[in-house]
C-alpha positions in Angstrom: -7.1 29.6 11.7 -7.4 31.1 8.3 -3.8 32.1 8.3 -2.7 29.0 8.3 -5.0 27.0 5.4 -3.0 27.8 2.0 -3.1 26.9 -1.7 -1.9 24.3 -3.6 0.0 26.6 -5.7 1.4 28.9 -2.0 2.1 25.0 -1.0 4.5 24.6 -4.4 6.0 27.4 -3.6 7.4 26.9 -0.3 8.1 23.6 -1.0 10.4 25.1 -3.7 12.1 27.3 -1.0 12.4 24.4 1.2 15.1 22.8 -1.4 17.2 25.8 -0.9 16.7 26.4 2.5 15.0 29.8 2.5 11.7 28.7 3.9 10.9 30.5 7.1 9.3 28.3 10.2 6.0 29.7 9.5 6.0 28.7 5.9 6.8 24.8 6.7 4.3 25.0 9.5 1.6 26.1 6.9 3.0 23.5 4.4 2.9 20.6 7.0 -0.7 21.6 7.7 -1.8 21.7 4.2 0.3 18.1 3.5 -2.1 16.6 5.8 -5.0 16.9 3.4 -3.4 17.4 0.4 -2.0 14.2 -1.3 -1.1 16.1 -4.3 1.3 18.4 -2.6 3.0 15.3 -0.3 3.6 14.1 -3.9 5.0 16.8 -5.0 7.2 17.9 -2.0 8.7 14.1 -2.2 9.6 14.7 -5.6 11.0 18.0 -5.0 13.2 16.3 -2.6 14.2 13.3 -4.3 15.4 15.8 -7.7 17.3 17.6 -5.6 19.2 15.0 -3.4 20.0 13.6 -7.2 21.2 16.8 -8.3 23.3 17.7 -5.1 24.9 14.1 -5.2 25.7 13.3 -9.1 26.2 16.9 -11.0 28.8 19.0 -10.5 29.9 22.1 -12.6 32.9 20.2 -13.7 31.1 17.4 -15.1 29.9 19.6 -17.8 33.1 20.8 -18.5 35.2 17.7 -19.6 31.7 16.7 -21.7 32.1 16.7 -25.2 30.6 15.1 -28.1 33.0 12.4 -30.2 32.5 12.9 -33.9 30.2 10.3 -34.3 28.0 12.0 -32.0 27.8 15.4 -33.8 26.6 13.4 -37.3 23.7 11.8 -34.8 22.6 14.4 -33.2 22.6 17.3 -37.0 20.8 13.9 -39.0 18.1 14.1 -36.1 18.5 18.1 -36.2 18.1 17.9 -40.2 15.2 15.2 -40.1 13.1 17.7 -37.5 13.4 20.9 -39.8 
């Protein structure tokens, strides 16, 4: 029975695996179990999920590519820059 309570923090970490689908069976057995009495972890596995769905759906590597800031943008963004130093 031991070998199948984990940490929060063992938990975390497969949850994290989970999003890139590297978790074995074992390891989202183990995480199911400790979900059952850990709200703190459901929390966070839901989360996990929902970042990742919205990252998988809306950004793509050529979205960043065509970004650029307009002149007006630069000034912003040096006067906040400027103000912070």
């Amino acid at each position: 029975m031991s070998k199948i309570i984990i940490s929060c923090d063992e938990a975390t970490t497969i949850s994290d695996k989970k999003q890139y689908v590297e978790a074995s069976l074992w390891e989202r057995m183990k995480m199911s179990y400790h979900m059952l009495f850990c709200k703190h972890c459901r929390v966070y596995d839901e989360q996990n999920s929902i970042i990742t769905k919205a990252i998988k759906k809306n950004i793509t590597v050529d979205s960043f590519l065509d970004k650029k800031l307009s002149t007006e943008e630069k000034s912003k963004l040096q006067e906040k820059i400027d103000i912070n130093m």
